[in-house]
NURO-59152 format. One record per residue: x, y, z of N, C-alpha, C, CB in turn; residue number from 0; chain; residue in one letter. Coordinates in nm, 4 decimals, decimal comma. Glycine has a CB too. Layout:
# NURO-59152
+----------+----------+----------+----------+----------+----------+----------+----------+----------+----------+----------+----------+-----+------+------+
!       nu !       nv !       nw !      cau !      cav !      caw !       cu !       cv !       cw !      cbu !      cbv !      cbw ! pos ! unit ! code !
+----------+----------+----------+----------+----------+----------+----------+----------+----------+----------+----------+----------+-----+------+------+
!        X !        Y !        Z !        X !        Y !        Z !        X !        Y !        Z !        X !        Y !        Z ! NUM !    A !    A !
...
+----------+----------+----------+----------+----------+----------+----------+----------+----------+----------+----------+----------+-----+------+------+
END
This chain:
# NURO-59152
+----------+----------+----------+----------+----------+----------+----------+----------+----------+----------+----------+----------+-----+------+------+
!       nu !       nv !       nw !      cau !      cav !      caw !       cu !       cv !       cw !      cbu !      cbv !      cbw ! pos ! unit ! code !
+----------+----------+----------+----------+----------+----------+----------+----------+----------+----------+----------+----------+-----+------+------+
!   7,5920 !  11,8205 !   6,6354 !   7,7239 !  11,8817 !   6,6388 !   7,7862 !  11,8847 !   6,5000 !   7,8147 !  11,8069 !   6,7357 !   0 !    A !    X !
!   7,7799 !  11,7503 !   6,4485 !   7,8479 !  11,7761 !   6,3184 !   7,9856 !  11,7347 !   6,3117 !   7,8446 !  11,9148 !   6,2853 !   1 !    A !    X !
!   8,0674 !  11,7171 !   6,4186 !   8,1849 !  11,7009 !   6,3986 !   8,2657 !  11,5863 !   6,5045 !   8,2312 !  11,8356 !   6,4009 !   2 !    A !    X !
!   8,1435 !  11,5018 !   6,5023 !   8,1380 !  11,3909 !   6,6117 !   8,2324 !  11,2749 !   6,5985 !   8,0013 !  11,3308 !   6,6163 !   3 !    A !    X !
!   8,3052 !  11,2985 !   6,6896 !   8,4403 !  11,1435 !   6,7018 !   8,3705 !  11,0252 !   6,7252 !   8,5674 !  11,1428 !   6,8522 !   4 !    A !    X !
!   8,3101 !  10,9925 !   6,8130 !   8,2429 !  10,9234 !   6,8460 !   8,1107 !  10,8721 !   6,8434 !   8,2654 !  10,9383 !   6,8993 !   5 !    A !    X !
!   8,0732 !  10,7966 !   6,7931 !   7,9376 !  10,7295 !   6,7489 !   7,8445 !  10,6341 !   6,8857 !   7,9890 !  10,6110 !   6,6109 !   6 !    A !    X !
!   7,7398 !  10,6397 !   6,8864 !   7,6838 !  10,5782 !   6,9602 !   7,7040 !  10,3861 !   6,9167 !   7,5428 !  10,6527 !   6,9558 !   7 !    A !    X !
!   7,7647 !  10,3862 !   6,8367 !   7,8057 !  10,2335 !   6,8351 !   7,9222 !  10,1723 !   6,8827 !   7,8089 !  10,1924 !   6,7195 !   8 !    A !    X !
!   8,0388 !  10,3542 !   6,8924 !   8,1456 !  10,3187 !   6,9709 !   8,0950 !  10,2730 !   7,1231 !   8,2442 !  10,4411 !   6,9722 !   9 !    A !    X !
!   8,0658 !  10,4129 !   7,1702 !   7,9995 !  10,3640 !   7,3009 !   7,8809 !  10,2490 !   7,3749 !   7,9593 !  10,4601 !   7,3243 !  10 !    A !    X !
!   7,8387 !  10,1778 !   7,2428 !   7,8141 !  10,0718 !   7,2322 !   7,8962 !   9,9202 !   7,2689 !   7,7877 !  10,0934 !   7,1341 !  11 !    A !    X !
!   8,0190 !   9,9385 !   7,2008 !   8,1228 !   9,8665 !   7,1803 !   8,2018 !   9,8757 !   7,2818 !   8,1804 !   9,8915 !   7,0751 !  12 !    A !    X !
!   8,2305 !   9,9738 !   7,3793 !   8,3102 !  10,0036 !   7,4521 !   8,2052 !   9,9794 !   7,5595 !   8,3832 !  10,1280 !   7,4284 !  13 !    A !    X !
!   8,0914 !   9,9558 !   7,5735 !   8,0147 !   9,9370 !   7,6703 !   8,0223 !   9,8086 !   7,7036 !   7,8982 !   9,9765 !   7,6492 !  14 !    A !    X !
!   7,9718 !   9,7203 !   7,5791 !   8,0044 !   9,5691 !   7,5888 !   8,1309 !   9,5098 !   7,6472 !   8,0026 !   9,5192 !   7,4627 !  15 !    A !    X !
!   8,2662 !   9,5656 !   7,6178 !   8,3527 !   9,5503 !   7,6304 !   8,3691 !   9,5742 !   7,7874 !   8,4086 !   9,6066 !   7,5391 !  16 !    A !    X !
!   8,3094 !   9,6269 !   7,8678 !   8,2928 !   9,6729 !   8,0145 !   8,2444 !   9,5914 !   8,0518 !   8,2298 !   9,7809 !   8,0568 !  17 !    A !    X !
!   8,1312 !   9,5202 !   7,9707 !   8,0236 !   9,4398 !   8,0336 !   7,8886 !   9,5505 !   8,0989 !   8,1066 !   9,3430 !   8,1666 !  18 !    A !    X !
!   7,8828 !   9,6835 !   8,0543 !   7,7838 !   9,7949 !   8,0708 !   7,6401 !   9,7502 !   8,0165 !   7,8363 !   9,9275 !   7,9905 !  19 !    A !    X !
!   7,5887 !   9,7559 !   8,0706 !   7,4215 !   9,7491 !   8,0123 !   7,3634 !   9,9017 !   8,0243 !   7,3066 !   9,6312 !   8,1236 !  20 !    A !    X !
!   7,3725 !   9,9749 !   7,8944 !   7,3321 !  10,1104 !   7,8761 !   7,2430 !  10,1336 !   7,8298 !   7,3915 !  10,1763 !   7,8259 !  21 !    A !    X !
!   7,1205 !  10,2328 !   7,9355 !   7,0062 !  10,2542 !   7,8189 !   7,0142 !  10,3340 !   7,7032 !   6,8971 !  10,3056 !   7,8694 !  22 !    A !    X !
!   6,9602 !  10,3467 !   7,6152 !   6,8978 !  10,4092 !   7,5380 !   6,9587 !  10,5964 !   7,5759 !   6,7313 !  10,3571 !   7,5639 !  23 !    A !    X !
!   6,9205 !  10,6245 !   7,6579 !   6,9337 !  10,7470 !   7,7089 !   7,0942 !  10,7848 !   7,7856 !   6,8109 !  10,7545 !   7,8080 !  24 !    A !    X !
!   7,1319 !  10,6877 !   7,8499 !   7,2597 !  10,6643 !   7,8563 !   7,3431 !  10,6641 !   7,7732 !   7,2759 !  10,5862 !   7,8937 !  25 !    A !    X !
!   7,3074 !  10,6069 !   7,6269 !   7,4044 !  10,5864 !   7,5309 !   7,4204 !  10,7023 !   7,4920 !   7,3815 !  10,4990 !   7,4299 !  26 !    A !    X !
!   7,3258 !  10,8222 !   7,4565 !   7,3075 !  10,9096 !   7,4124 !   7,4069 !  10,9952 !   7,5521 !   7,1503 !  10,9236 !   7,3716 !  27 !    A !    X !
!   7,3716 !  10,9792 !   7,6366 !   7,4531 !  11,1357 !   7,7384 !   7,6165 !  11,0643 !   7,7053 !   7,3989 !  11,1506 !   7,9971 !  28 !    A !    X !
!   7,6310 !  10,9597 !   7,7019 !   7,7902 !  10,9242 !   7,7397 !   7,8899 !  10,9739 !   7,5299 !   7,7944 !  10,6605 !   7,8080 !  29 !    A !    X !
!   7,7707 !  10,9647 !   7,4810 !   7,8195 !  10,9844 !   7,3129 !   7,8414 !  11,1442 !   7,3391 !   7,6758 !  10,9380 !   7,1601 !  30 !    A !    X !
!   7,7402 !  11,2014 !   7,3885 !   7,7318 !  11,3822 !   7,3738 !   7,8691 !  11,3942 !   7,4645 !   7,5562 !  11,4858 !   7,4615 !  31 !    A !    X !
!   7,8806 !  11,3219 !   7,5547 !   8,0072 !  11,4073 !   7,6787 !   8,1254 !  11,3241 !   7,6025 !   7,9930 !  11,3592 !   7,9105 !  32 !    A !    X !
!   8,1407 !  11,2198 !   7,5324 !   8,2940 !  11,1850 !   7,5049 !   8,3365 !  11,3073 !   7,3872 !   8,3146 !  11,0008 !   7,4350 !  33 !    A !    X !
!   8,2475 !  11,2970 !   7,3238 !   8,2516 !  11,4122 !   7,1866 !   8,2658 !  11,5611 !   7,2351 !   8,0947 !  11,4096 !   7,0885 !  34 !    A !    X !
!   8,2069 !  11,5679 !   7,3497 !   8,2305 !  11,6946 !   7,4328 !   8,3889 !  11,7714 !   7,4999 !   8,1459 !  11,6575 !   7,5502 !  35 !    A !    X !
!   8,3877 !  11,5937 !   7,5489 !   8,5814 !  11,5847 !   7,5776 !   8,6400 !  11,5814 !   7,4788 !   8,6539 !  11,4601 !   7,6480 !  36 !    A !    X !
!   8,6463 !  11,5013 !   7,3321 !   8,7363 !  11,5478 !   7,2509 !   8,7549 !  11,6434 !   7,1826 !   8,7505 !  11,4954 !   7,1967 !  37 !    A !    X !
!   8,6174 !  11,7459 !   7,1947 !   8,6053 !  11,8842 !   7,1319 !   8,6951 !  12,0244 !   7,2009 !   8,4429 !  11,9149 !   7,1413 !  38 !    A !    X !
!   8,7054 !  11,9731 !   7,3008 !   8,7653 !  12,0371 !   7,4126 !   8,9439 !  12,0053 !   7,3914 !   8,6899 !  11,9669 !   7,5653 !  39 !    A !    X !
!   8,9527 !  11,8846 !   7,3740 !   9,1022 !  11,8458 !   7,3428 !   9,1632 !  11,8944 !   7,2048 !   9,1142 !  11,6882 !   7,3436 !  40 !    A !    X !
!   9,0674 !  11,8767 !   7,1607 !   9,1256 !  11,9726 !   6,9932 !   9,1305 !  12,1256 !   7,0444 !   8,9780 !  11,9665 !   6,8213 !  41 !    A !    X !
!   9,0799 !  12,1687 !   7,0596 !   9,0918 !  12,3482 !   7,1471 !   9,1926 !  12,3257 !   7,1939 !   8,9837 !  12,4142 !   7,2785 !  42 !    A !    X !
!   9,2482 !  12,2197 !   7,3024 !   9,3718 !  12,2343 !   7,3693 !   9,4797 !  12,2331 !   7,2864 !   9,3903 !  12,1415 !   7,4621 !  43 !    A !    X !
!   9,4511 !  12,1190 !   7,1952 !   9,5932 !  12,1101 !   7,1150 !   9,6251 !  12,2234 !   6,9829 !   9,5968 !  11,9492 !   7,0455 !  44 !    A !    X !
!   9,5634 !  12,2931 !   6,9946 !   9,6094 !  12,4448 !   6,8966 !   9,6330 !  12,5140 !   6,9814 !   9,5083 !  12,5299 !   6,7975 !  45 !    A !    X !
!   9,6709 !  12,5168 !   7,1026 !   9,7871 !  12,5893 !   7,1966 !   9,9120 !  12,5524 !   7,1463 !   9,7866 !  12,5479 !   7,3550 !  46 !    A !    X !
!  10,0360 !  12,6539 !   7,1513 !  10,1421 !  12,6768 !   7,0853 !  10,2201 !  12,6204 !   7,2411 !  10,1611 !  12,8466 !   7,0088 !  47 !    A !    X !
!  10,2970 !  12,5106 !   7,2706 !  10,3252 !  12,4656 !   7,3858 !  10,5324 !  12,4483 !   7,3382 !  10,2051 !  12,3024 !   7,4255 !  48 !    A !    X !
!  10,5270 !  12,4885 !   7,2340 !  10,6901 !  12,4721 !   7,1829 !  10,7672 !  12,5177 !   7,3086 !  10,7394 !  12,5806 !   7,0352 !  49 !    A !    X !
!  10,7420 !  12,6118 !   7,3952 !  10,8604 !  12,6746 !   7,4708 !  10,8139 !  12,6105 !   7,6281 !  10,8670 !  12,8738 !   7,4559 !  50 !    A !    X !
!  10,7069 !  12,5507 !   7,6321 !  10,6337 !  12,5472 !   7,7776 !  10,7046 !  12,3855 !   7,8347 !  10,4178 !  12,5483 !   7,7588 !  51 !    A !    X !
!  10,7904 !  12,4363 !   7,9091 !  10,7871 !  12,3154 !   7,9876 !  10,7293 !  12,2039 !   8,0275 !  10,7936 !  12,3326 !   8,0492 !  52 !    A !    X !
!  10,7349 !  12,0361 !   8,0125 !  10,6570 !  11,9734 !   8,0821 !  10,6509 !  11,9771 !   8,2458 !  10,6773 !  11,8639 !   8,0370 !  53 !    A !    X !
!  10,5670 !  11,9820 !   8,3340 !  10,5739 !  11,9670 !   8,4759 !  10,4748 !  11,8257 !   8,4693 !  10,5140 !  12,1165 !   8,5744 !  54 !    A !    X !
!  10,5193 !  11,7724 !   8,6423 !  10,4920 !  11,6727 !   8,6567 !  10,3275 !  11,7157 !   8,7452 !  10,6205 !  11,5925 !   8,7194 !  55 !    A !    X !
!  10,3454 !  11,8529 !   8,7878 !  10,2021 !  11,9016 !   8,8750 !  10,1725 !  12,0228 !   8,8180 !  10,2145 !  11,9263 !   9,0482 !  56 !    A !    X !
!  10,0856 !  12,0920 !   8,8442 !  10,0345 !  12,2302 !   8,7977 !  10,0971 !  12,3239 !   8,8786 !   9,8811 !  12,2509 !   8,8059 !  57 !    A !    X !
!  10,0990 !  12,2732 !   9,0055 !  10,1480 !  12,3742 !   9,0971 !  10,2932 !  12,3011 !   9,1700 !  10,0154 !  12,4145 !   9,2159 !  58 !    A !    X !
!  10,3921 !  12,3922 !   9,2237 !  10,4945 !  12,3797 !   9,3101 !  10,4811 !  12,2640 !   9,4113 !  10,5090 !  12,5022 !   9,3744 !  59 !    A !    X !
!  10,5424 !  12,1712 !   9,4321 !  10,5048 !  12,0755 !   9,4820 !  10,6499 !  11,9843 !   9,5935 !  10,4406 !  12,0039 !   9,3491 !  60 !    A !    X !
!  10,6522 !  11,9590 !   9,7191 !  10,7500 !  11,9531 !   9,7551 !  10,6968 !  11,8191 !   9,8505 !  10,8095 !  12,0876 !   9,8020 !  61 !    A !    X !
!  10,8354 !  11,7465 !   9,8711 !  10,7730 !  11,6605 !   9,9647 !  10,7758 !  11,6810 !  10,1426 !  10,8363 !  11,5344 !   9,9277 !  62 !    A !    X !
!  10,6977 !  11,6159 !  10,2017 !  10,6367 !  11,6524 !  10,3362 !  10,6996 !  11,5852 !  10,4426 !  10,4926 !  11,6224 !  10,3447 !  63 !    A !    X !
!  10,8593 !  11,5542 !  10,3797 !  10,8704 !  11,4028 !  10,4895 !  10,9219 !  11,4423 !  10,6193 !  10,9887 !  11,2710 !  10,4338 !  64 !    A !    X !
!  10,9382 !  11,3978 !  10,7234 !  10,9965 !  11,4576 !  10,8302 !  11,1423 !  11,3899 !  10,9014 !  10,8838 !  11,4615 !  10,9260 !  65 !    A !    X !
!  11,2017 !  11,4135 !  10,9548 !  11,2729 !  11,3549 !  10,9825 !  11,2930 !  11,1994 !  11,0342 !  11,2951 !  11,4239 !  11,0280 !  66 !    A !    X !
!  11,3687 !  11,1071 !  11,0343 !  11,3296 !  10,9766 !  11,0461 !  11,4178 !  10,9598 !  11,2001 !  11,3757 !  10,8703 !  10,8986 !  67 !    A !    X !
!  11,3663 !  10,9986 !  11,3070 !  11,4511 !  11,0162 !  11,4756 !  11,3610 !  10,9308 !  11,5552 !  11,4558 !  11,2003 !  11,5613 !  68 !    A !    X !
!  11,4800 !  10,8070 !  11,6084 !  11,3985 !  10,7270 !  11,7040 !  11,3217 !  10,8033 !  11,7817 !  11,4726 !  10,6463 !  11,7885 !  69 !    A !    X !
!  11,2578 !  10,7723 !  11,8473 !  11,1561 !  10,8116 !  11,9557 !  11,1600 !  10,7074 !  12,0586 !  11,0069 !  10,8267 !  11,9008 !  70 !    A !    X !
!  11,0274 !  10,7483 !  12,2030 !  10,9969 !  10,6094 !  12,2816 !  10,9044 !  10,5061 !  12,2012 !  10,9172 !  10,6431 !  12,4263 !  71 !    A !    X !
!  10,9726 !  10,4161 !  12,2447 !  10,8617 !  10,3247 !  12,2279 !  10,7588 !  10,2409 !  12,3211 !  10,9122 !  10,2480 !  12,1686 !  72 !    A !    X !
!  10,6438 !  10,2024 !  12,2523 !  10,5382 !  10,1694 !  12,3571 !  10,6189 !  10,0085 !  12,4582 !  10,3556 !  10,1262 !  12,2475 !  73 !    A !    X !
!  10,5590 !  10,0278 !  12,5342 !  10,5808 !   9,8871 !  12,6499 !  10,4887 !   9,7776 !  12,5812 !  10,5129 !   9,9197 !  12,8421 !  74 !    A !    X !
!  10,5863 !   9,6578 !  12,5149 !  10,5562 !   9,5866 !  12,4486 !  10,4123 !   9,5037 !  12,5433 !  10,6882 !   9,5188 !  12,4049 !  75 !    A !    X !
!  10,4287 !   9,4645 !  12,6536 !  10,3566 !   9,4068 !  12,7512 !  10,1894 !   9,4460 !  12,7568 !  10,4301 !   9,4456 !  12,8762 !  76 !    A !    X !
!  10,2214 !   9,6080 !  12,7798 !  10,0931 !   9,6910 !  12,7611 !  10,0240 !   9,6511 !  12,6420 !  10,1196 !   9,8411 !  12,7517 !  77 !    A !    X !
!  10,0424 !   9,6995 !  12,5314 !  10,0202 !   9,6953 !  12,4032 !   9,9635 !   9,5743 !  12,4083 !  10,1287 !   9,7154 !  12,3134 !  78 !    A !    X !
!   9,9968 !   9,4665 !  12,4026 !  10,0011 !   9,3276 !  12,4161 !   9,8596 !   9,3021 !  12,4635 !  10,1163 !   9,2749 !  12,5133 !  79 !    A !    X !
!   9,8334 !   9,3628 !  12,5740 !   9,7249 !   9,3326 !  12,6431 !   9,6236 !   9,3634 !  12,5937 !   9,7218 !   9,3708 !  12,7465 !  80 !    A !    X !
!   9,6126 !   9,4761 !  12,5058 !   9,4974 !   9,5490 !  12,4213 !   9,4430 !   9,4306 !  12,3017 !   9,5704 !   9,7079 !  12,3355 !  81 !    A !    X !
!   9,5874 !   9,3662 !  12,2109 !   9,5179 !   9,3108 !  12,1607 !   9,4378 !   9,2201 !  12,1699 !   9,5513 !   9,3012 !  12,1164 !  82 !    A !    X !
!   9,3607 !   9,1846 !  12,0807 !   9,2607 !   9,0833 !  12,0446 !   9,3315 !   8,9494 !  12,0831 !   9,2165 !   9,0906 !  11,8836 !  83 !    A !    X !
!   9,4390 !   8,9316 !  11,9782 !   9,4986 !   8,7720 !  12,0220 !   9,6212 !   8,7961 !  12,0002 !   9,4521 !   8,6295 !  11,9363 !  84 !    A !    X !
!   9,6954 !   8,7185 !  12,0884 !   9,8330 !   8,7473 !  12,0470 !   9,8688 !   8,6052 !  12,0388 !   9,9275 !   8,8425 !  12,1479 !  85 !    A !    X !
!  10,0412 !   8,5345 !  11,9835 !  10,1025 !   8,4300 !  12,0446 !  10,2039 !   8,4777 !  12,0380 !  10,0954 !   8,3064 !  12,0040 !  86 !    A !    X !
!  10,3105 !   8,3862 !  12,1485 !  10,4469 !   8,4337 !  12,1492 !  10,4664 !   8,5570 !  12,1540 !  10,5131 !   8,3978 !  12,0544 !  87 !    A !    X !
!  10,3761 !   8,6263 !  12,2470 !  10,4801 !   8,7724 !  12,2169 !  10,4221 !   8,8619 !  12,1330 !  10,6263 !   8,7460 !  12,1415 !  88 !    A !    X !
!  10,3869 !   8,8417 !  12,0178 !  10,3423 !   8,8834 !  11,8862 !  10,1551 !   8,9238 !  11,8776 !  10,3893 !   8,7440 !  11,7812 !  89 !    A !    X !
!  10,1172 !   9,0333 !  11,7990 !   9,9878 !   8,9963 !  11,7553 !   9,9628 !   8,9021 !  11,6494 !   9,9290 !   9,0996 !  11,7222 !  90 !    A !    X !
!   9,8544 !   8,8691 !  11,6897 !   9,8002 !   8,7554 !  11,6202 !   9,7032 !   8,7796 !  11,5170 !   9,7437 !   8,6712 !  11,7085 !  91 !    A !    X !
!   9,7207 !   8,7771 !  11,3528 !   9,5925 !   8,7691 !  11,3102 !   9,5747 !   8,6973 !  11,2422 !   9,5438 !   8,8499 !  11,2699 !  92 !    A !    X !
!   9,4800 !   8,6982 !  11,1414 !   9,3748 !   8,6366 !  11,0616 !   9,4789 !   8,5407 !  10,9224 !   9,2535 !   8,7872 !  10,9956 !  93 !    A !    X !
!   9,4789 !   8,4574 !  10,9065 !   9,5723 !   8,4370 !  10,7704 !   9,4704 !   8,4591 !  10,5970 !   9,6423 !   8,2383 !  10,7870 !  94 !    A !    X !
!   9,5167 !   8,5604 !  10,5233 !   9,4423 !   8,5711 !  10,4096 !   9,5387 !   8,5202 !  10,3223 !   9,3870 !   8,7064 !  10,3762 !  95 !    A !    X !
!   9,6280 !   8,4537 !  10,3301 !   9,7232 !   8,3897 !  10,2097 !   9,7291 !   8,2331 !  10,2559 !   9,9012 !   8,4679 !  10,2011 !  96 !    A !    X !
!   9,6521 !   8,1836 !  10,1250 !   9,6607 !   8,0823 !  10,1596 !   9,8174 !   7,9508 !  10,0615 !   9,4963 !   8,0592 !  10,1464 !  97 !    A !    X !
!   9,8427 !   7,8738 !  10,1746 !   9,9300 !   7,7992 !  10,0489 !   9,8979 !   7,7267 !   9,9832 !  10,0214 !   7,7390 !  10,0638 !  98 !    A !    X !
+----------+----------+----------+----------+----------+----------+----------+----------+----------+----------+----------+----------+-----+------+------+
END
């Protein structure tokens, strides 16, 4: 290429730093595609963006929420019965926090 950001010792370094064990051939595809991405980012950034708005999406974007209206609710009793374990009333599960 000739005009390479990135060195196969970066991606070396940045491999270690992962804890990556990269072959030989690996080092080489991940050097060609980062240099690939920053070749691509220099193209982007000689776009003239002075008048262009930032957006937060590419496209029109709205939220989906629906209204928040009680409804029925299930028969605690029923429900109850399905689960696995209950006490008091309550389902019962597993404790993953320990003190």
């Amino acid at each position: 290429m000739g005009n390479e950001k990135i060195t196969r010792e970066d991606v070396r370094y940045v491999a270690q730093l992962a804890r990556l064990n990269l072959s030989s051939e690996e080092m080489e595809t991940f050097t060609l595609q980062l240099n690939s991405i920053l070749s691509y980012m220099d193209k982007l950034n000689e776009l003239d963006t002075i008048n262009v708005e930032p957006l937060s999406h590419a496209i029109d974007v709205s939220n989906a929420f629906r209204d928040d209206v009680v409804g029925k609710s299930l028969v605690r009793e029923v429900v109850l019965k399905i689960a696995p374990e209950t006490e008091k009333g309550f389902f019962k599960v597993p404790r993953i926090i320990e003190d």
